[in-house]
One Martini backbone bead per residue (centre of mass of N, CA, C, O) as a GRO file, in nm:
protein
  287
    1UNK     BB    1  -2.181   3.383   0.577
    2UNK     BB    2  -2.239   3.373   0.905
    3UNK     BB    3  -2.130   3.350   1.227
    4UNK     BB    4  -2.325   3.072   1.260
    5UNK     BB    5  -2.290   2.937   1.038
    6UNK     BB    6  -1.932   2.899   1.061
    7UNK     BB    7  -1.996   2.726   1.308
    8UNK     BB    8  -2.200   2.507   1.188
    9UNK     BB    9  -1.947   2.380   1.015
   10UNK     BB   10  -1.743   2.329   1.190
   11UNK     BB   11  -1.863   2.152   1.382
   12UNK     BB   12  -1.912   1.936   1.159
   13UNK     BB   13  -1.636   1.879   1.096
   14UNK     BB   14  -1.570   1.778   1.296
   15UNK     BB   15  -1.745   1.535   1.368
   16UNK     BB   16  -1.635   1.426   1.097
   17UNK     BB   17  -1.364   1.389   1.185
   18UNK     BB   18  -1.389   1.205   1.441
   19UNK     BB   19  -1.563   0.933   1.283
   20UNK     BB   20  -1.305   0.916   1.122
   21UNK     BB   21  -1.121   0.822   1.359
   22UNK     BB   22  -1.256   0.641   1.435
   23UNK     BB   23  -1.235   0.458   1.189
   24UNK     BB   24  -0.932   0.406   1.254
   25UNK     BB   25  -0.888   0.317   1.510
   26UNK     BB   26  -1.028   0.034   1.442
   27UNK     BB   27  -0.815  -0.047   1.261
   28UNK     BB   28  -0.603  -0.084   1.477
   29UNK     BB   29  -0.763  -0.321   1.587
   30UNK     BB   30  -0.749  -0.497   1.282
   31UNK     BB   31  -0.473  -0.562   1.248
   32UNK     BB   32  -0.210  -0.717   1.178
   33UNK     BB   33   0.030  -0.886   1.383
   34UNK     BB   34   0.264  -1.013   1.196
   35UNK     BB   35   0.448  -0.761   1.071
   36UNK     BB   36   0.637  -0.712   1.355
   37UNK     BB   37   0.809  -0.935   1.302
   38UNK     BB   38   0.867  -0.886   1.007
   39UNK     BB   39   1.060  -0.668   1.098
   40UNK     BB   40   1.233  -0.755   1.306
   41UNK     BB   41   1.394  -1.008   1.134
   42UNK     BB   42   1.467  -0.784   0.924
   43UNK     BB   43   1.637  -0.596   1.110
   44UNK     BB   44   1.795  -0.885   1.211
   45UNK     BB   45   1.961  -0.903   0.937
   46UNK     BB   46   2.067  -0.621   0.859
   47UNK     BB   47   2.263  -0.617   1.139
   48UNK     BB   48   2.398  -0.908   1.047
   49UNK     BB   49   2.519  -0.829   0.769
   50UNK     BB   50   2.707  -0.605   0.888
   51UNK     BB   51   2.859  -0.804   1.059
   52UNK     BB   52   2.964  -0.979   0.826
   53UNK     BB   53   3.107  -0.787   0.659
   54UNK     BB   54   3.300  -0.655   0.825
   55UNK     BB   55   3.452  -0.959   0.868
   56UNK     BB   56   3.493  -1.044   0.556
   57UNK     BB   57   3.569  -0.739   0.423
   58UNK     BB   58   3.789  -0.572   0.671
   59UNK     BB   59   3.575  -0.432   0.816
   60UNK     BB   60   3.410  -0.143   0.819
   61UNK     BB   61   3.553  -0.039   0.468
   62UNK     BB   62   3.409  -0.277   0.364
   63UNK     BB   63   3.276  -0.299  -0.004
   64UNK     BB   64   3.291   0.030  -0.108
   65UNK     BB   65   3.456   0.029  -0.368
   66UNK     BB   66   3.295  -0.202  -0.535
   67UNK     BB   67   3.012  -0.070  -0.499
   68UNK     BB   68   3.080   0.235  -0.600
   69UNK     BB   69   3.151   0.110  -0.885
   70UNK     BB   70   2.917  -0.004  -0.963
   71UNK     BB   71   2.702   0.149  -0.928
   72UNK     BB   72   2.768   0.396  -1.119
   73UNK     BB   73   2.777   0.174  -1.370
   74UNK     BB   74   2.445   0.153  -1.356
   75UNK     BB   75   2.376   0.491  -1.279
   76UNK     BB   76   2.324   0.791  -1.281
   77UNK     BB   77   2.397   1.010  -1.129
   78UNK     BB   78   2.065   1.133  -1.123
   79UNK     BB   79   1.959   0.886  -1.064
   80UNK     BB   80   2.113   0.904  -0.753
   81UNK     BB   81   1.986   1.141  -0.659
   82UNK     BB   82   1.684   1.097  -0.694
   83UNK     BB   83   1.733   0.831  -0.488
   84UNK     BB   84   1.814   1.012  -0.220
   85UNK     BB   85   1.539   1.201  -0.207
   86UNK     BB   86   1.395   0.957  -0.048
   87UNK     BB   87   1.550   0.981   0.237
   88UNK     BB   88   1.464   1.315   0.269
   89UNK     BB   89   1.259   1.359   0.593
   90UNK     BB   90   1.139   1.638   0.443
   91UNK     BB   91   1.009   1.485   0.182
   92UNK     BB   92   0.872   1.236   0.381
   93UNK     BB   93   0.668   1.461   0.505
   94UNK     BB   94   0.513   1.562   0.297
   95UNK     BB   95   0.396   1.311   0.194
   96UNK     BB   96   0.261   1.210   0.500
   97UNK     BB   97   0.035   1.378   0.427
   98UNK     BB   98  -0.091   1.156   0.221
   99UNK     BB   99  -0.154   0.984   0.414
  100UNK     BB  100  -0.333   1.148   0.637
  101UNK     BB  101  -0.591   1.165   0.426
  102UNK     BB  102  -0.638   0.823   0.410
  103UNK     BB  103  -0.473   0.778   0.662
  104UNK     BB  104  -0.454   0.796   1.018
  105UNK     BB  105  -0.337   0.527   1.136
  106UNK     BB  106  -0.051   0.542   0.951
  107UNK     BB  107   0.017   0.825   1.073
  108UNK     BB  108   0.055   0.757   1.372
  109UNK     BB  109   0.268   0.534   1.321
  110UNK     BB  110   0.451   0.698   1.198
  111UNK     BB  111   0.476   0.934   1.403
  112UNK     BB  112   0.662   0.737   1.577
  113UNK     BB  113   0.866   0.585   1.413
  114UNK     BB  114   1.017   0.891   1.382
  115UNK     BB  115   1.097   0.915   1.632
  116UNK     BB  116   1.263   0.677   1.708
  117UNK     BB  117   1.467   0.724   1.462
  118UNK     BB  118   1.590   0.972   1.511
  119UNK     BB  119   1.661   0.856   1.831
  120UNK     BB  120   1.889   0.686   1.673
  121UNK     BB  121   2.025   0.803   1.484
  122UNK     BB  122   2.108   1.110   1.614
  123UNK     BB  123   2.245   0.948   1.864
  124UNK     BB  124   2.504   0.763   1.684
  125UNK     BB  125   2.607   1.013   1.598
  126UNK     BB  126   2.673   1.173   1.843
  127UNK     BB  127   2.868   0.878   1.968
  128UNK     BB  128   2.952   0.778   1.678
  129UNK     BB  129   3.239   0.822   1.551
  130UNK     BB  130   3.265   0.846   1.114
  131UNK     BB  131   3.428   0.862   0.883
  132UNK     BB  132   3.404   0.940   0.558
  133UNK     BB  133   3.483   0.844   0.246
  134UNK     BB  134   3.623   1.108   0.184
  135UNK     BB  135   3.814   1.160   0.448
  136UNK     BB  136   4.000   0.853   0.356
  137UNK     BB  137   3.994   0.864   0.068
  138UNK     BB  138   4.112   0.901  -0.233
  139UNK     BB  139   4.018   1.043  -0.518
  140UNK     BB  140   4.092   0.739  -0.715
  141UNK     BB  141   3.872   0.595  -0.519
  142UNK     BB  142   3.667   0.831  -0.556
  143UNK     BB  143   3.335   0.941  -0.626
  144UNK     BB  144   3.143   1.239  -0.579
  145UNK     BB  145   2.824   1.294  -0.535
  146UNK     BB  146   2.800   1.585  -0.432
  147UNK     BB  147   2.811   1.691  -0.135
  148UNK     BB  148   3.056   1.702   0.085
  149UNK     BB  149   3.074   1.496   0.362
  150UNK     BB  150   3.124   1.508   0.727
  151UNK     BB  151   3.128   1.272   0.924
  152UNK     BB  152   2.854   1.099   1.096
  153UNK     BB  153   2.789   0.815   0.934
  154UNK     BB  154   2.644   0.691   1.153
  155UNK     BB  155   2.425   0.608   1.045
  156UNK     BB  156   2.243   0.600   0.825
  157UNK     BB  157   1.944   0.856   0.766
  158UNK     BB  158   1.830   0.762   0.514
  159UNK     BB  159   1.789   0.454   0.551
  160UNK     BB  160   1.621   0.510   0.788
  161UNK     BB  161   1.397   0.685   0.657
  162UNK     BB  162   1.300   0.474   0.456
  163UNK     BB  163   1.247   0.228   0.612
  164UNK     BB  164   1.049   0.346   0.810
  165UNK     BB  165   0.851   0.429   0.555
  166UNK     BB  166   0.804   0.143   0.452
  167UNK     BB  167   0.780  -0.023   0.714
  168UNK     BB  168   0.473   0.053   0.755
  169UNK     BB  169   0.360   0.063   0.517
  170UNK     BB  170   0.416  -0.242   0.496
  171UNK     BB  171   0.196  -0.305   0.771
  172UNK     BB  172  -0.059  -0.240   0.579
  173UNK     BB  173  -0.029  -0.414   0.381
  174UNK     BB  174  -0.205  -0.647   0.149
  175UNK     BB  175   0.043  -0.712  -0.020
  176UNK     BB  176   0.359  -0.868  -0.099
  177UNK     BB  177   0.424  -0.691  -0.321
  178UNK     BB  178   0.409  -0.406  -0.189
  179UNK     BB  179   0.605  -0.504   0.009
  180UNK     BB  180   0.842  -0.560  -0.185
  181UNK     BB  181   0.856  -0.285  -0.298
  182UNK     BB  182   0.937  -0.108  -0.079
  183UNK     BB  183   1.225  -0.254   0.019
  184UNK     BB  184   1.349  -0.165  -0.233
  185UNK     BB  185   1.325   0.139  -0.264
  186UNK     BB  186   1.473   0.155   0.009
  187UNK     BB  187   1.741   0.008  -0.073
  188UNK     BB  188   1.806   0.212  -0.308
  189UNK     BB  189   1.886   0.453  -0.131
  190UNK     BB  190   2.088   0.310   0.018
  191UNK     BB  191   2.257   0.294  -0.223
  192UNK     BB  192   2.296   0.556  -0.300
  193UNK     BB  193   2.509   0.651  -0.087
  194UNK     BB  194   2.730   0.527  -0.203
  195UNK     BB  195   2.741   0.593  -0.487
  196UNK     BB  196   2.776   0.929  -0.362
  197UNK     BB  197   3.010   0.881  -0.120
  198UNK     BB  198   2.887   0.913   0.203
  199UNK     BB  199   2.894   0.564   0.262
  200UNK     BB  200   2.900   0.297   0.415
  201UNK     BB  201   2.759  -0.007   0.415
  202UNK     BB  202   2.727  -0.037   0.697
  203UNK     BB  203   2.583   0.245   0.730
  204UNK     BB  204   2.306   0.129   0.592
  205UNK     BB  205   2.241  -0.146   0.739
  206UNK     BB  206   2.178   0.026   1.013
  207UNK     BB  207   1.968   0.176   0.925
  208UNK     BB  208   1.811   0.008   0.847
  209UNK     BB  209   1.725  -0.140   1.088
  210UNK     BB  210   1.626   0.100   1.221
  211UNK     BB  211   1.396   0.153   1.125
  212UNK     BB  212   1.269  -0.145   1.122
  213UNK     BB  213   1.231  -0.133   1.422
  214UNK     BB  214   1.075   0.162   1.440
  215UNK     BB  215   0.860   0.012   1.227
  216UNK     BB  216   0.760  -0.136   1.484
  217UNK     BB  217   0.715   0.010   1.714
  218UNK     BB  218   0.503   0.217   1.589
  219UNK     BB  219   0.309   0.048   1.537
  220UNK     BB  220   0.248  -0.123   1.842
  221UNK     BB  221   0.222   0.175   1.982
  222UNK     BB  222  -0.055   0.245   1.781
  223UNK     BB  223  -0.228   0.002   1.883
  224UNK     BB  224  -0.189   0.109   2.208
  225UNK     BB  225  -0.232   0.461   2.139
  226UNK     BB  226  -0.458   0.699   2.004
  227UNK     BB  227  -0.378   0.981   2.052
  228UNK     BB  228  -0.355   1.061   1.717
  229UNK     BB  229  -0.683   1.023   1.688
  230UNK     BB  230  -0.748   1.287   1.758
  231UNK     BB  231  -0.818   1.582   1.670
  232UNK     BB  232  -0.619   1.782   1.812
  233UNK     BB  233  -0.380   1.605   1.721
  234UNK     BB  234  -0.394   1.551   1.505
  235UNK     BB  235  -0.391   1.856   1.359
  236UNK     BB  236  -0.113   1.909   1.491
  237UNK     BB  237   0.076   1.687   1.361
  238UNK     BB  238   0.077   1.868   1.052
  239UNK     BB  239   0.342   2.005   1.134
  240UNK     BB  240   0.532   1.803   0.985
  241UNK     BB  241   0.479   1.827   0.706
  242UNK     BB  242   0.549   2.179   0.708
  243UNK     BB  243   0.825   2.144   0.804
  244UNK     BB  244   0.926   1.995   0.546
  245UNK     BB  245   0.829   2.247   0.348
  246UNK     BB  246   1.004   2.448   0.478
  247UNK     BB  247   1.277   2.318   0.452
  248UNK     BB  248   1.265   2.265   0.134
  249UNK     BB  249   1.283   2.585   0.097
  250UNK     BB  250   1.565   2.643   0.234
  251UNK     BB  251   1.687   2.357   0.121
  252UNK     BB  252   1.886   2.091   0.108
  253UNK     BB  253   2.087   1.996   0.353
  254UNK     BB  254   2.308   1.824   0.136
  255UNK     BB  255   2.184   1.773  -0.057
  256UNK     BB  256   2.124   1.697  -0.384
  257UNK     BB  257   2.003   1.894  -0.614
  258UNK     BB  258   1.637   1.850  -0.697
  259UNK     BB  259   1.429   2.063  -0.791
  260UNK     BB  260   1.193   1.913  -1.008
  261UNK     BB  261   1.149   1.740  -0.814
  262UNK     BB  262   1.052   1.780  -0.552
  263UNK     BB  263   0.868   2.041  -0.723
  264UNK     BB  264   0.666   1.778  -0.841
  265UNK     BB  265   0.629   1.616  -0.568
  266UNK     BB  266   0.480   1.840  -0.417
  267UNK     BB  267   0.294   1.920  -0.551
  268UNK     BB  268   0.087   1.621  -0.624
  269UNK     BB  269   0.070   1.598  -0.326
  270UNK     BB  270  -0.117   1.868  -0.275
  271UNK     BB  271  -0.311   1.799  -0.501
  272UNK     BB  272  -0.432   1.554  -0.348
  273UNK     BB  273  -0.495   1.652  -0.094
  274UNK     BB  274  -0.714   1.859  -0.220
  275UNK     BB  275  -0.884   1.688  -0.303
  276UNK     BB  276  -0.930   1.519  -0.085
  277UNK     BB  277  -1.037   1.744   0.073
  278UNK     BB  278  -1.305   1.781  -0.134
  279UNK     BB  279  -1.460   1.541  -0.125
  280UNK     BB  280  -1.510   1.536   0.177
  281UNK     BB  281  -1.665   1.767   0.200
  282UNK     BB  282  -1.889   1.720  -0.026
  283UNK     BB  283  -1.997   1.454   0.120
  284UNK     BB  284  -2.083   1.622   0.367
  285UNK     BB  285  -2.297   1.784   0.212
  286UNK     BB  286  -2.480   1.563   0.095
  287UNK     BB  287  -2.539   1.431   0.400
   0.00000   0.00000   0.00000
């Protein structure tokens, strides 16, 4: 192909790129509305959840030692690693690759509440400082699967992060069982947390909170501002499903190591990618 044939294919890709994100934008603007409120106030469920623990079970490392103990005899070491590993920020960036090639209108709803999540765990947790539960009990009182975390426990950020990305996800389906299995999946992340003697009880459920506040801030301002549904922003916004990939290349970062999970979800993620734009090119050779 010489440089003119190469030019008008990129033309045409672009064309064909902006009338997708065109009819994506349309979407944003047929959206349920019922669905920010019930997140809403599902996120002050579980904010208020946090406060009833901590007040009920004595305090603020009320509850952890019974559910640590239980969680810890319901699934193997193993099965509690593999669902914390889908809290981290890392891999849930490089999935959003896949929502990015099918949806782009729930990939930019998703990237402001993930901003907004950011914005609320990582402001809590330094100015909020939280001893980890290894920190503070004895050895015989908890058992640590993988690394020893310290400091910063409030709240946690995995379950801040699956929440984020399940409540999106939870305001666009269209089914109430894949909304009820969202939040079960979330919750599951979140309960790993404790499994692995990482966080209290209550940093769990301020994370939920925090998630689904943010995974509905995110949804509300992205019906009400297109801008990542542009060709050159949705483009540029790509760069966080690779910086997700180049993380998860460079290691763990405290996470408990799952390198075939991991590397069989990223492989998966990338292989559904690459049909789905083979697919769409080849749709655009045929019009």
């Amino acid at each position: 192909m010489n440089a003119e044939g190469r030019q008008l294919a990129c033309s045409r890709m672009l064309r064909d790129l902006s009338s997708w994100l065109e009819r994506a934008r349309d979407r944003l603007g047929q959206g349920d509305g019922k669905a920010v409120p019930v997140l809403l106030l599902a996120a002050l469920g579980f904010g208020a959840a946090g406060v009833v623990l901590a007040v009920v079970a004595g305090g603020y490392h009320g509850g952890f030692h019974a559910l640590h103990t239980l969680l810890q005899a319901s699934l193997s070491d193993g099965a509690w690693i593999g669902i914390t590993r889908f809290g981290d920020a890392s891999l849930l960036a490089v999935i959003s690759l896949l929502v990015a090639v099918r949806r782009p209108d729930v990939f930019w709803a998703l990237i402001i509440a993930t901003l907004a999540c950011t914005l609320y765990a990582r402001g809590l947790k330094l100015t909020v400082e939280v001893l980890r539960p290894s920190d503070i009990l004895p050895a015989d009182v908890i058992r640590v699967i993988g690394p020893r975390l310290h400091g910063h426990s409030f709240p946690s950020g995995h379950s801040a992060s699956a929440f984020v990305f399940a409540g999106v996800l939870f305001a666009f389906s269209v089914s109430w069982t894949q909304r009820l299995l969202l939040l079960l999946l979330a919750a599951l992340v979140g309960l790993s947390r404790v499994a692995l003697g990482v966080h209290w009880p209550v940093d769990v459920l301020a994370g939920a909170a925090g998630g689904l506040l943010s995974a509905a801030a995110g949804v509300w301002l992205a019906g009400r501002g297109h801008a990542g549904l542009s060709a050159p922003v949705f483009l540029f916004l790509q760069v966080v499903p690779l910086s997700g990939l180049i993380t998860l290349i460079l290691g763990s970062k405290g996470n408990p190591p799952a390198p075939v999970l991991v590397g069989a979800t990223v492989s998966i993620v990338l292989l559904l990618v690459l049909v789905r734009v083979r697919n769409a090119l080849q749709d655009g050779r045929d019009t």
